[in-house]
N, C-alpha and C positions, 0 to 999 in steps of 0.2 A: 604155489609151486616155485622154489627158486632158480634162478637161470640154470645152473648145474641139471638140475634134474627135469629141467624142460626139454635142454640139448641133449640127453641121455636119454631120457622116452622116446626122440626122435632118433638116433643112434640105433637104436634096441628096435624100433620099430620098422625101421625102412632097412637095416640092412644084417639085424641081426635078428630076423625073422621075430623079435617078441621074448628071445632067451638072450639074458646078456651074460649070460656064460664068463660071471666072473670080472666084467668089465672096468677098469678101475678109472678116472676119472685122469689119471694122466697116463694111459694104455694107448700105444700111438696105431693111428689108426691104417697109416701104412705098413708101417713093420708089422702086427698085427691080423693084413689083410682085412681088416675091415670094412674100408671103404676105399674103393678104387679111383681113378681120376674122374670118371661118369659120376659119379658117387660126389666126390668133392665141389660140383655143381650142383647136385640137387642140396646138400648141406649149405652152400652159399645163396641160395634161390631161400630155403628155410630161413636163414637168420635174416639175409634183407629182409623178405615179408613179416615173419614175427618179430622182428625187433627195429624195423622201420629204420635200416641203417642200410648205405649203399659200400658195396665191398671194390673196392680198385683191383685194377687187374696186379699191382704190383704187390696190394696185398694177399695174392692166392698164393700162400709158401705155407712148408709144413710151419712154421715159427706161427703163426696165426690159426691153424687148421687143421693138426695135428691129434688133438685128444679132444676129451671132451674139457679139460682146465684151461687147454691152450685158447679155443672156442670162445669160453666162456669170461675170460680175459680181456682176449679181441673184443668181445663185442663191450662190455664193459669200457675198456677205452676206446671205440667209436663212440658209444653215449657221453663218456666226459666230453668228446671231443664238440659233438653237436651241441651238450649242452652251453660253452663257454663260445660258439659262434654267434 
């Protein structure tokens, strides 16, 4: 499964009850009503635990957290970033 469609089964599954009704992978997730700010925690608790990255408080902005491309970005450069420590 690739990152895109790991964050999107999760997406789909916690808050778009299992229908994703269309979802496009740069569909924001606020304007949208997707996911709410309750919401934009359990999605940051998901990525640190599957993806064994820790998220900053300064990086909780839509620019990082926004879709599922924005997501999937982020967490791609926290991994470059751990890997070159």
């Amino acid at each position: 499964m690739t990152l895109h469609e790991d964050i999107r089964e999760f997406i789909v599954e916690n808050f778009l009850f299992g229908d994703d009704n269309g979802l496009k992978d740069n569909s924001s997730f606020l304007e949208e009503g997707i996911v709410d700010s309750t919401g934009i925690m359990q999605l940051v608790s998901f990525i640190q635990e599957q993806y064994l990255i820790v998220v900053e408080d300064e990086e909780l902005t839509p620019e990082n957290l926004d879709s599922i491309q924005k997501v999937a970005d982020f967490v791609q450069q926290k991994r470059r970033t751990l890997a070159l420590a």
